[in-house]
KEKE-3310 file (N, C-alpha, C; in steps of 0.2 Angstrom, whole numbers, plus 5000, padded with zeros to 4 digits):
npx = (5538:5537:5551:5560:5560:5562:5569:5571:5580:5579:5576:5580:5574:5579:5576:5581:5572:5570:5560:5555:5564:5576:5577:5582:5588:5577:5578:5570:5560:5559:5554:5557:5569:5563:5558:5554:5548:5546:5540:5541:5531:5522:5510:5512:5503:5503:5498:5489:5490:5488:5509:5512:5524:5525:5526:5540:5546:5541:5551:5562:5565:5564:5576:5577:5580:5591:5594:5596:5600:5601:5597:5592:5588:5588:5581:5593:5603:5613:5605:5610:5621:5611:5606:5621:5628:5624:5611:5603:5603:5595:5582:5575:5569:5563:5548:5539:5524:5513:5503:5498:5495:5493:5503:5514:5516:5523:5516:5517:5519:5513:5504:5509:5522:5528:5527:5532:5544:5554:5559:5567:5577:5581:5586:5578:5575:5572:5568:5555:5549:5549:5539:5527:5527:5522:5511:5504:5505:5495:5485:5481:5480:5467:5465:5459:5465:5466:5466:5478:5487:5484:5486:5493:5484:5472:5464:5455:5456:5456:5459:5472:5480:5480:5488:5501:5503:5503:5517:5524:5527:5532:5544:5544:5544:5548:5546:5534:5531:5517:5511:5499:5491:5476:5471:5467:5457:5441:5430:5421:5428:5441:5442:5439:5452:5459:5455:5460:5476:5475:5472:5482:5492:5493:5493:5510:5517:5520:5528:5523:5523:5510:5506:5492:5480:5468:5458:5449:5454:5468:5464:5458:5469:5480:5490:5499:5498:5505:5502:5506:5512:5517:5532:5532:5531:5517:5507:5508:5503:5493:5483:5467:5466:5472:5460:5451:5454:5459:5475:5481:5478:5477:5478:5463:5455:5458:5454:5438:5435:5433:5421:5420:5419:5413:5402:5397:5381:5385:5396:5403:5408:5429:5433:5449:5456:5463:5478:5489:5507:5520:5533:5545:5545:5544:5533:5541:5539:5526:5523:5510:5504:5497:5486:5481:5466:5468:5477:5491:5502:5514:5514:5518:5532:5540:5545:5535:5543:5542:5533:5531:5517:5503:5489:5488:5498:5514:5511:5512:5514:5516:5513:5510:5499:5495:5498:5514:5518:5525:5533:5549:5554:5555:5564:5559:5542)
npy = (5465:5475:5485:5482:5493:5496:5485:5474:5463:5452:5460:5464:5472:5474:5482:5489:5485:5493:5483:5494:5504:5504:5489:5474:5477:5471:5462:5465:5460:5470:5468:5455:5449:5451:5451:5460:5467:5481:5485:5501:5510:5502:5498:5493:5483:5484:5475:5474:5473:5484:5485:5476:5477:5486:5499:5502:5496:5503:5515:5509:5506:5517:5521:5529:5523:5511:5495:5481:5469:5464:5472:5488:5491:5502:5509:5499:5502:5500:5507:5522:5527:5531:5551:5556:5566:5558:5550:5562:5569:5557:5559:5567:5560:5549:5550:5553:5549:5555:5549:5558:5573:5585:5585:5583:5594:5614:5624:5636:5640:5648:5636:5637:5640:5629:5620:5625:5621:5610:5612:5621:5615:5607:5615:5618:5626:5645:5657:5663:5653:5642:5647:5647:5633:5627:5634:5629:5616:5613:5620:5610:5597:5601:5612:5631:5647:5654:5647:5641:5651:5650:5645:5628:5623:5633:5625:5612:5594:5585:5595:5597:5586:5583:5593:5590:5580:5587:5592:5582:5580:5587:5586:5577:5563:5545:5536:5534:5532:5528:5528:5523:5535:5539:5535:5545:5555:5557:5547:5547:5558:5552:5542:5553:5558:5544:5542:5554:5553:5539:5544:5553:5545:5538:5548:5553:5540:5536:5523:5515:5512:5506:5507:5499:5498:5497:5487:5490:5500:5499:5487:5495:5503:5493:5485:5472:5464:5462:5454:5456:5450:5450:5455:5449:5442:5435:5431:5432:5443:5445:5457:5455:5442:5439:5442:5439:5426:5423:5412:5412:5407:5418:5427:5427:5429:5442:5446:5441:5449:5461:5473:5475:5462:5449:5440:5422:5417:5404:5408:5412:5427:5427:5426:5433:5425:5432:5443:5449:5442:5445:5454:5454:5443:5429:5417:5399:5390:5394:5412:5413:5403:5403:5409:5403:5394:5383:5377:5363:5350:5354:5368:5371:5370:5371:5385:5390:5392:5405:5402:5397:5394:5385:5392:5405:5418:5422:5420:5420:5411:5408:5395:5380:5373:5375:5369:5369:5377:5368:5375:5383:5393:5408:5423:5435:5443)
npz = (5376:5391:5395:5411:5424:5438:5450:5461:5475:5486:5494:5512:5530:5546:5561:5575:5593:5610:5622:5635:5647:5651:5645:5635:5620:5605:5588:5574:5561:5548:5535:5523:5514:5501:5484:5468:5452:5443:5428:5416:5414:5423:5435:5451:5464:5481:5497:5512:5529:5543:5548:5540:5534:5522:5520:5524:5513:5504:5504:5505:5491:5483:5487:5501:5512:5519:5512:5522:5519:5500:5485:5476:5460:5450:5434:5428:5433:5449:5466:5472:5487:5500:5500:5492:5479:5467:5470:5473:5461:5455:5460:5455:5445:5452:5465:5477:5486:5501:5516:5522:5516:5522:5531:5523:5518:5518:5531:5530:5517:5503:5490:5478:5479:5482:5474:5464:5470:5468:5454:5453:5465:5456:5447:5435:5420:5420:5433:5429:5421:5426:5435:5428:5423:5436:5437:5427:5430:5442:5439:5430:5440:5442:5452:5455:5448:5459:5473:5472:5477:5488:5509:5513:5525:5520:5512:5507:5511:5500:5489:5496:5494:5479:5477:5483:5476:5462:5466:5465:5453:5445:5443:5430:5432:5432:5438:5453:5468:5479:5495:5504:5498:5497:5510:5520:5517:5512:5507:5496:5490:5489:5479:5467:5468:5466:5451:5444:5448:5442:5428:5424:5426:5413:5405:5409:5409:5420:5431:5446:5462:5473:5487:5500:5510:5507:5496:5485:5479:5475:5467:5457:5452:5449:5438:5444:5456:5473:5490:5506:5522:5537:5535:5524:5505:5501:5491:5473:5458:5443:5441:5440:5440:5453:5460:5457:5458:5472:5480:5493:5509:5518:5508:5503:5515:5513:5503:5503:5513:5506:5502:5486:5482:5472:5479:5479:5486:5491:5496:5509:5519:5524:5541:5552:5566:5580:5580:5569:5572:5582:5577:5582:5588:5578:5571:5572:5556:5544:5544:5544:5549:5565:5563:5551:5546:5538:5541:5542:5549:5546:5542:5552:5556:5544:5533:5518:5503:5493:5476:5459:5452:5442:5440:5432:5423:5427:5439:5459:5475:5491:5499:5507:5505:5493:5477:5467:5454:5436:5430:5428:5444:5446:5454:5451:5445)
capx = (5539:5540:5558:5560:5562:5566:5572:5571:5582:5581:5577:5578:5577:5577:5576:5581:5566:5570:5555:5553:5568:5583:5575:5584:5585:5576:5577:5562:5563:5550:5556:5560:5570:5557:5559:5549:5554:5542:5539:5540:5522:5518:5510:5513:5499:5504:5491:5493:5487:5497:5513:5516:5532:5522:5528:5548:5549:5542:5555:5571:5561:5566:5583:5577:5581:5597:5592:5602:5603:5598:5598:5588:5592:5584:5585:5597:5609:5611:5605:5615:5621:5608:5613:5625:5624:5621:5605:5602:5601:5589:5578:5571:5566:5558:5544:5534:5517:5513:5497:5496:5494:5495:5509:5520:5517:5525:5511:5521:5521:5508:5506:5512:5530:5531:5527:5538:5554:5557:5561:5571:5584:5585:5588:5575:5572:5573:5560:5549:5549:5547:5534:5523:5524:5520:5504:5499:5502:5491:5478:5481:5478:5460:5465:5459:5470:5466:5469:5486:5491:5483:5492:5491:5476:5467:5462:5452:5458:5456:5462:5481:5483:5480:5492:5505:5504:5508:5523:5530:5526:5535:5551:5543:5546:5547:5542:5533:5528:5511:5511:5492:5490:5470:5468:5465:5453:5432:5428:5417:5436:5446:5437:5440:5462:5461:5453:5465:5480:5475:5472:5492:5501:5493:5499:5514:5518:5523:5528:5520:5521:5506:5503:5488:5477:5459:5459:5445:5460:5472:5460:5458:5476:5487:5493:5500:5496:5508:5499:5513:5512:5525:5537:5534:5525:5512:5507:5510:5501:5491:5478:5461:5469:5472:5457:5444:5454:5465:5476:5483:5472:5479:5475:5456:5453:5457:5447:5433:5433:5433:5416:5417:5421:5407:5404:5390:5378:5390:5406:5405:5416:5433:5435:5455:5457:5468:5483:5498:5512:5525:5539:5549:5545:5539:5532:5542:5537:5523:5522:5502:5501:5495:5480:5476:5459:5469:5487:5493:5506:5520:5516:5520:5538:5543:5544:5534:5544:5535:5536:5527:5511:5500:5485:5488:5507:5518:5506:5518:5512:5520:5509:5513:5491:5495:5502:5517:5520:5531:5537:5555:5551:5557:5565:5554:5540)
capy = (5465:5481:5486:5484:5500:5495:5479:5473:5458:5450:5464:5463:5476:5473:5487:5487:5488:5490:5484:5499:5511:5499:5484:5472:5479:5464:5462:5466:5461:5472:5465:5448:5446:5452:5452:5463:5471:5484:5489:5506:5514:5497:5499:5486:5486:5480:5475:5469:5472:5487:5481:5471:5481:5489:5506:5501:5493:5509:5519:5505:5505:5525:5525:5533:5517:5505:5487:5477:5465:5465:5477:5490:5495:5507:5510:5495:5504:5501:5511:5526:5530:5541:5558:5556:5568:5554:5549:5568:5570:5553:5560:5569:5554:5545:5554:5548:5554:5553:5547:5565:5580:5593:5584:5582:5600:5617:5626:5643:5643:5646:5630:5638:5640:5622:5615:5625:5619:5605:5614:5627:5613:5604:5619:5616:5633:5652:5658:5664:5645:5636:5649:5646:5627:5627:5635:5622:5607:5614:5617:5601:5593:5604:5617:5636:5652:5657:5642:5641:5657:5651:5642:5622:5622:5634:5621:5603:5587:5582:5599:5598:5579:5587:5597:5584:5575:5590:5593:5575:5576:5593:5585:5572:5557:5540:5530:5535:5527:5530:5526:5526:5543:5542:5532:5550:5557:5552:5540:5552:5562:5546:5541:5558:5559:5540:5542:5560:5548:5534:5548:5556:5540:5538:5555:5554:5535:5534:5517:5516:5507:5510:5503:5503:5492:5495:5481:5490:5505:5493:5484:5499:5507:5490:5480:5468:5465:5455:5454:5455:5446:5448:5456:5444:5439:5427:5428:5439:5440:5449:5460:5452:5435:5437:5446:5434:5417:5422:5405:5408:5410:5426:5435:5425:5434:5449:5448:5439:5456:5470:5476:5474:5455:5445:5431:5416:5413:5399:5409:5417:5429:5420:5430:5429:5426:5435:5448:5448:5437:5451:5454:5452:5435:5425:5410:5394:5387:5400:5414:5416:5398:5404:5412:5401:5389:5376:5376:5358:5352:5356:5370:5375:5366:5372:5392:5391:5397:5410:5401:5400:5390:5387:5397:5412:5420:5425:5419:5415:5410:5405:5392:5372:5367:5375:5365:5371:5375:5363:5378:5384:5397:5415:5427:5441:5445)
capz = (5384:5393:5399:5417:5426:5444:5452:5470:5474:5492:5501:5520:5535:5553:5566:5583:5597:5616:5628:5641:5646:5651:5641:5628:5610:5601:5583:5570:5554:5543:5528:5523:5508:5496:5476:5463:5448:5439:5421:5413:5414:5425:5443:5457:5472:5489:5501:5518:5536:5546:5551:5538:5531:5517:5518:5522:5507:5498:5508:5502:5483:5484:5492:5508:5518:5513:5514:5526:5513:5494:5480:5473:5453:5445:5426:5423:5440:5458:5469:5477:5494:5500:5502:5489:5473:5459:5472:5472:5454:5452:5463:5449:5441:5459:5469:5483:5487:5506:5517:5526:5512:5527:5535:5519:5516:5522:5530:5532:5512:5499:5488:5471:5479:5486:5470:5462:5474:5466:5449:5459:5468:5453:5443:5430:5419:5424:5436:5425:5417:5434:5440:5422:5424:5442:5438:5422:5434:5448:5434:5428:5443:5445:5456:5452:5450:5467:5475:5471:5481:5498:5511:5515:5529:5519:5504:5509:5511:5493:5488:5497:5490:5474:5478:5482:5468:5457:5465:5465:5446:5441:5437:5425:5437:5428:5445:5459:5477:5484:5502:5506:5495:5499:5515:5524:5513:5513:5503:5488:5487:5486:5470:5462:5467:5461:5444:5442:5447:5435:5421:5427:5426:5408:5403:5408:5409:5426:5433:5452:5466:5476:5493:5504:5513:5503:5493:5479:5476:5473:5462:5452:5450:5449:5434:5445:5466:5481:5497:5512:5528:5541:5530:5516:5500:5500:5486:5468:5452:5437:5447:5437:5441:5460:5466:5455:5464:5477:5481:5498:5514:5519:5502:5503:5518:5513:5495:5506:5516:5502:5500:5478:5482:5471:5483:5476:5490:5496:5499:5515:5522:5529:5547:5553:5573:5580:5577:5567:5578:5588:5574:5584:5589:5574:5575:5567:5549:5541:5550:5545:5553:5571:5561:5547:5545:5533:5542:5546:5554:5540:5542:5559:5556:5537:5530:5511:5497:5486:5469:5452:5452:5436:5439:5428:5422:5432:5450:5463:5479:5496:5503:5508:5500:5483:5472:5464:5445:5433:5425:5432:5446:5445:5458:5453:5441)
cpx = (5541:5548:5557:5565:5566:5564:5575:5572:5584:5581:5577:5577:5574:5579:5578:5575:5571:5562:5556:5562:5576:5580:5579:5582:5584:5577:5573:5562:5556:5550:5559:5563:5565:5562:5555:5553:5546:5543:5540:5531:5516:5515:5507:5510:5501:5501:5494:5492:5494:5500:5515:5523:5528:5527:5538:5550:5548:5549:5563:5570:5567:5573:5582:5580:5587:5595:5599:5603:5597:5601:5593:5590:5587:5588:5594:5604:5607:5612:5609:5614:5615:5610:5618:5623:5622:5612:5601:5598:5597:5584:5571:5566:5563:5556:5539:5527:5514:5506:5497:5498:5498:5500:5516:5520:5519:5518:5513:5522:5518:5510:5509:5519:5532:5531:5530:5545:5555:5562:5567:5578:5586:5586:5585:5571:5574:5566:5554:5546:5546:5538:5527:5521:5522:5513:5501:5501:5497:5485:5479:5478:5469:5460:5466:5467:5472:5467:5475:5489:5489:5489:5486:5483:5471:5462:5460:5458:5461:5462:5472:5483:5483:5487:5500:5507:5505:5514:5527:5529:5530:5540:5551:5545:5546:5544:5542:5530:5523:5511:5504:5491:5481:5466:5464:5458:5445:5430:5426:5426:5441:5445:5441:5450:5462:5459:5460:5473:5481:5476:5482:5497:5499:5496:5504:5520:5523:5521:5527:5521:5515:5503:5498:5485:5471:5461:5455:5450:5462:5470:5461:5464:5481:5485:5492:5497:5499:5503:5505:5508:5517:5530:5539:5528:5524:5510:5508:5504:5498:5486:5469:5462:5471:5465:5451:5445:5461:5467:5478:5476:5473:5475:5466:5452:5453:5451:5440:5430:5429:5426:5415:5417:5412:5406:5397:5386:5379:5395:5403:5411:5422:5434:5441:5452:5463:5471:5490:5502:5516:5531:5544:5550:5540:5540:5538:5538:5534:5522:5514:5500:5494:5486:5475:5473:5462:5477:5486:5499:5512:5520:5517:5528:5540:5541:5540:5539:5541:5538:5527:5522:5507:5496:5486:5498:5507:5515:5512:5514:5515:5516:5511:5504:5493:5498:5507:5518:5526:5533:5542:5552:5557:5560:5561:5551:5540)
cpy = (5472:5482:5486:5489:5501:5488:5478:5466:5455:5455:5464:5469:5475:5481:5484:5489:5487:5490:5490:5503:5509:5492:5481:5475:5471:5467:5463:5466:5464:5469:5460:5446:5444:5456:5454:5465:5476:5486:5497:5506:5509:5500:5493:5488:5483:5483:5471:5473:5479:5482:5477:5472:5484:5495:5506:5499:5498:5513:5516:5505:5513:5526:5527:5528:5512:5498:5485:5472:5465:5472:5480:5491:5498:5510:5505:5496:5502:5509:5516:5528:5535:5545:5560:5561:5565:5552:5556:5571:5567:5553:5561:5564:5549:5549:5549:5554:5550:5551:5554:5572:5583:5590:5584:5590:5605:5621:5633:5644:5642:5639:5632:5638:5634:5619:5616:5622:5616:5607:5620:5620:5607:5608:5618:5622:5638:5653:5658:5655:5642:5639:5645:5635:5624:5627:5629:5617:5608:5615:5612:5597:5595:5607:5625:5639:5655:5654:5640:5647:5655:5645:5632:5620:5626:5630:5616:5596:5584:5586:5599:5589:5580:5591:5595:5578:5581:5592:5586:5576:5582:5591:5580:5567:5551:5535:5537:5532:5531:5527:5529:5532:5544:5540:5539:5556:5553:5549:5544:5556:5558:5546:5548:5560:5551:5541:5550:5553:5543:5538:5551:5552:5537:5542:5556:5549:5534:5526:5519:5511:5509:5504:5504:5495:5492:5493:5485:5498:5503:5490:5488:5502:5500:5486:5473:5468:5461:5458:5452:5454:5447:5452:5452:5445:5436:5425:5435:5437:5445:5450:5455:5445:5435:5441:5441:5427:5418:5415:5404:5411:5416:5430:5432:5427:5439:5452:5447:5447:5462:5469:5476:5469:5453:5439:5428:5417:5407:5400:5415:5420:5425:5427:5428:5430:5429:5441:5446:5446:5445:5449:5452:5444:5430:5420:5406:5393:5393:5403:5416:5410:5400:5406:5409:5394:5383:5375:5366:5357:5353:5363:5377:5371:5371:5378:5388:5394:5400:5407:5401:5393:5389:5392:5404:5414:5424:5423:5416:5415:5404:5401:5383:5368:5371:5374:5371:5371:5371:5367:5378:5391:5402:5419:5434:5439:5449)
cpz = (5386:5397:5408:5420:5434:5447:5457:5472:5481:5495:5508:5522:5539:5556:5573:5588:5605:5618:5635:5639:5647:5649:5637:5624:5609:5595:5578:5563:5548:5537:5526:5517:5503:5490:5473:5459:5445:5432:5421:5412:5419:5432:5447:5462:5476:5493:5506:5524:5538:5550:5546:5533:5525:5514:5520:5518:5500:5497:5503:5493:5479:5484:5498:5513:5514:5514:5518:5523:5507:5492:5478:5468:5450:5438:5424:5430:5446:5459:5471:5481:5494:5502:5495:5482:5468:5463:5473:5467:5452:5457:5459:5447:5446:5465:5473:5485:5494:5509:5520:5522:5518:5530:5531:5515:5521:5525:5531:5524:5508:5494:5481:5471:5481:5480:5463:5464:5471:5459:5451:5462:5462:5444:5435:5426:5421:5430:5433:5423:5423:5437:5436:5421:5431:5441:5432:5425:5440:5443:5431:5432:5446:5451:5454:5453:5456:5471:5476:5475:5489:5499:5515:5518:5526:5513:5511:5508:5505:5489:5488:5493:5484:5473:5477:5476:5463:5458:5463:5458:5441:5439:5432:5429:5430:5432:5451:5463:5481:5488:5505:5504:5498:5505:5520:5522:5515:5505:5493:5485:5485:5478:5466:5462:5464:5453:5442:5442:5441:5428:5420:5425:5417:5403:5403:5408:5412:5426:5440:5457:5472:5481:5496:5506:5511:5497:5485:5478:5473:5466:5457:5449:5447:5443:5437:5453:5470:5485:5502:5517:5531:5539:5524:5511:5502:5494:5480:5463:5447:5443:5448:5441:5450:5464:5462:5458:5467:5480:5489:5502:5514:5512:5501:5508:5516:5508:5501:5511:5514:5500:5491:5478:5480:5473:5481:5483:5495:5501:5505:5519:5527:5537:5552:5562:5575:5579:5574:5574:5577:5580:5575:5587:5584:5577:5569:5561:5549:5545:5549:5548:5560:5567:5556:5547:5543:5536:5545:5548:5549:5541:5549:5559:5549:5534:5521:5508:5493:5480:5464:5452:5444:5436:5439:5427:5425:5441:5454:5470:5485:5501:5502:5504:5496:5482:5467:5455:5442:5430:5430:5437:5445:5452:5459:5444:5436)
residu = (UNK:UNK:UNK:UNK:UNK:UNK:UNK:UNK:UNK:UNK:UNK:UNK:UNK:UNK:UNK:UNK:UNK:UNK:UNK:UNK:UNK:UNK:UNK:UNK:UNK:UNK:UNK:UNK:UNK:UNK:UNK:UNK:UNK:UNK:UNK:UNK:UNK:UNK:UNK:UNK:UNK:UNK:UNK:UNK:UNK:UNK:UNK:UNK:UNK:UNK:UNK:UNK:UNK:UNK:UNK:UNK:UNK:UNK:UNK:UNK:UNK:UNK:UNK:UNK:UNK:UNK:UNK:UNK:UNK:UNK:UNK:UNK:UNK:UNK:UNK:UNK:UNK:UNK:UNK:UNK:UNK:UNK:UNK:UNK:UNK:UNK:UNK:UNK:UNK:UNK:UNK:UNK:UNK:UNK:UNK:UNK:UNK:UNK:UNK:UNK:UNK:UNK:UNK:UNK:UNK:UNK:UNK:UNK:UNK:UNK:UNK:UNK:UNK:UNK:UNK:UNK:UNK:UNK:UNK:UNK:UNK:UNK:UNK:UNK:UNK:UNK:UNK:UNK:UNK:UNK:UNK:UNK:UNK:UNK:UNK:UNK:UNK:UNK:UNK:UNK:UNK:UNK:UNK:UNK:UNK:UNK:UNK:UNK:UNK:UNK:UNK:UNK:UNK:UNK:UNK:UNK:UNK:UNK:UNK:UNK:UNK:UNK:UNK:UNK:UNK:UNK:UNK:UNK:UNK:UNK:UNK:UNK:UNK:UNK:UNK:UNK:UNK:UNK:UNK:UNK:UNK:UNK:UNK:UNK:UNK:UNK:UNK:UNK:UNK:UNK:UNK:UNK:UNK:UNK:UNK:UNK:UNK:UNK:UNK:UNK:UNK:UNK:UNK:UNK:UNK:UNK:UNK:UNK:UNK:UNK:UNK:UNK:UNK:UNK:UNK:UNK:UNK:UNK:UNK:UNK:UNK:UNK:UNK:UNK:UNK:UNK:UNK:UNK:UNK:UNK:UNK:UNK:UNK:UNK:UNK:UNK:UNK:UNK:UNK:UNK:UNK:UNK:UNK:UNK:UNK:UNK:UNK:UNK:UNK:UNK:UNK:UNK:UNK:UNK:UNK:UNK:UNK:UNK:UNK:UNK:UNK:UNK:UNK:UNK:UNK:UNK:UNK:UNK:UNK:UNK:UNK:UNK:UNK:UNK:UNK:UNK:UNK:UNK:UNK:UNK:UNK:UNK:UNK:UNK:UNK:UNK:UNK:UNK:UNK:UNK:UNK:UNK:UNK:UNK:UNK:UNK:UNK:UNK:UNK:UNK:UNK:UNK:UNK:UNK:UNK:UNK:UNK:UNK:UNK:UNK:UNK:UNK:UNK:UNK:UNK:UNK:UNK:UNK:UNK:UNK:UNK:UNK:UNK:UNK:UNK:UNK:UNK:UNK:UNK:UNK:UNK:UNK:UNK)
# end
């Protein structure tokens, strides 16, 4: 069994909103005491509609965010203050890769000296050292000589992601969080930074957590795959095993959606009504009730617990019509 590398235990976090300029702050829980743990060299998809907390739970994964309750542990440790120098130091070792290339880059500074910085504030080598691996990861990632001296906006789309992904990787990462890394991209250029990524986290047997909301990504990059709702799981499991029989509704719309979905002749797309319930004001019992075809009346009265089901190891699934497993259930996968 692989070591597990980071462990996520009850995480929450609420935010304050006010409505208009002198409004109540409400409360907004983007996260709802959510449990994962990943592997060494593992990568965990999360999939789920905007808004469903996806990317705050990258953010608290990280340390950039503290949970209002829970724990994050990495490498066996909790987390540290952020800011602090011990989460300074294991930054090295956790890198995030954003959805907006040009926006996560300086454009005031050719791309060879940005993607040296990293080696530079963590004092890794002499110059020469730093400049010499800068340029072998930028040809690593299949960008020329000449390339590497222009600035941000001069390179493409595909190009500056490219980009981004060889600096998050110059300090040797052991985990990195992709937050939509190809959502901005066209479609032929996705394809080409996913299959580079997939070959990277072989190479260098990165652990991943990679979120996004295209289902046939995901498909491709994850070991494992939750589907959040609200700020919650609904449901977890082995990738092949949740996308061949997804258990709850929520995740059978979504599969029912995604364009590589092999559907019989019988299975017709499921199409949800509605929008996500206001965060701020969920509904009682499930909060996908208000949306789902099979709700009855339990569960507009009683929250699901996400627990462990038979169909496949490790499946956990937070729904009142699937039948629960007889094994003991788990806090995290």
């Amino acid at each position: 069994m692989s070591t597990v590398l980071l462990r996520a235990t009850d995480l929450s976090r609420t935010y304050g909103s006010r409505r208009g300029l002198f409004g109540a702050v409400t409360k907004v829980r983007a996260v709802n005491r959510v449990s994962f743990s990943i592997a060494a060299g593992e990568t965990l998809g999360i999939v789920g509609e905007s808004g469903s907390g996806k990317s705050t739970m990258g953010r608290m994964a990280l340390g950039l965010e503290a949970p209002d309750e829970g724990q994050v542990r990495f490498a066996g440790e909790p987390m540290p203050a952020s800011g602090s120098p011990a989460w300074r130091a294991q930054r090295a070792r956790m890198q995030m890769i954003y959805q907006d290339p040009l926006g996560a880059l300086d454009r005031r500074l050719p791309v060879i000296v940005q993607v040296q910085e990293p080696l530079d504030i963590h004092r890794i080598g002499d110059q020469a050292q730093r400049l010499r691996l800068a340029q072998e990861m930028l040809a690593r990632v299949g960008l020329s000589s000449e390339q590497m001296t222009r600035y941000p906006h001069e390179l493409s789309g595909g190009q500056r992601q490219r980009v981004v992904l060889a600096r998050a990787l110059m300090t040797r990462p052991d985990f990195l969080v992709c937050d939509e890394p190809v959502s901005a991209l066209d479609v032929s250029i996705q394809a080409q930074v996913v299959n580079l990524l997939v070959d990277l986290q072989a190479e260098f047997g990165l652990a991943m957590l990679f979120i996004s909301h295209d289902l046939r990504v995901v498909r491709q990059v994850s070991n494992r795959v939750a589907v959040m709702y609200l700020g919650d799981f609904v449901e977890e499991g082995d990738a092949d095993d949740l996308f061949a029989a997804p258990l709850h509704p929520y995740t059978r719309a979504l599969v029912s959606a995604a364009p590589v979905t092999k559907r019989s002749s019988g299975q017709a797309r499921i199409v949800l009504t509605g929008e996500p319930p206001n965060p701020a004001d969920r509904p009682g019992g499930c909060s996908f009730h208000p949306r789902c075809p099979l709700a009855i009346a339990r569960c507009k009265q009683e929250a699901p617990v996400l627990r462990s089901v038979e169909q496949g190891f490790g499946r956990r699934v937070a729904c009142h019509l699937v039948e629960p497993s007889s094994m003991p259930n788990s806090k995290a996968a």
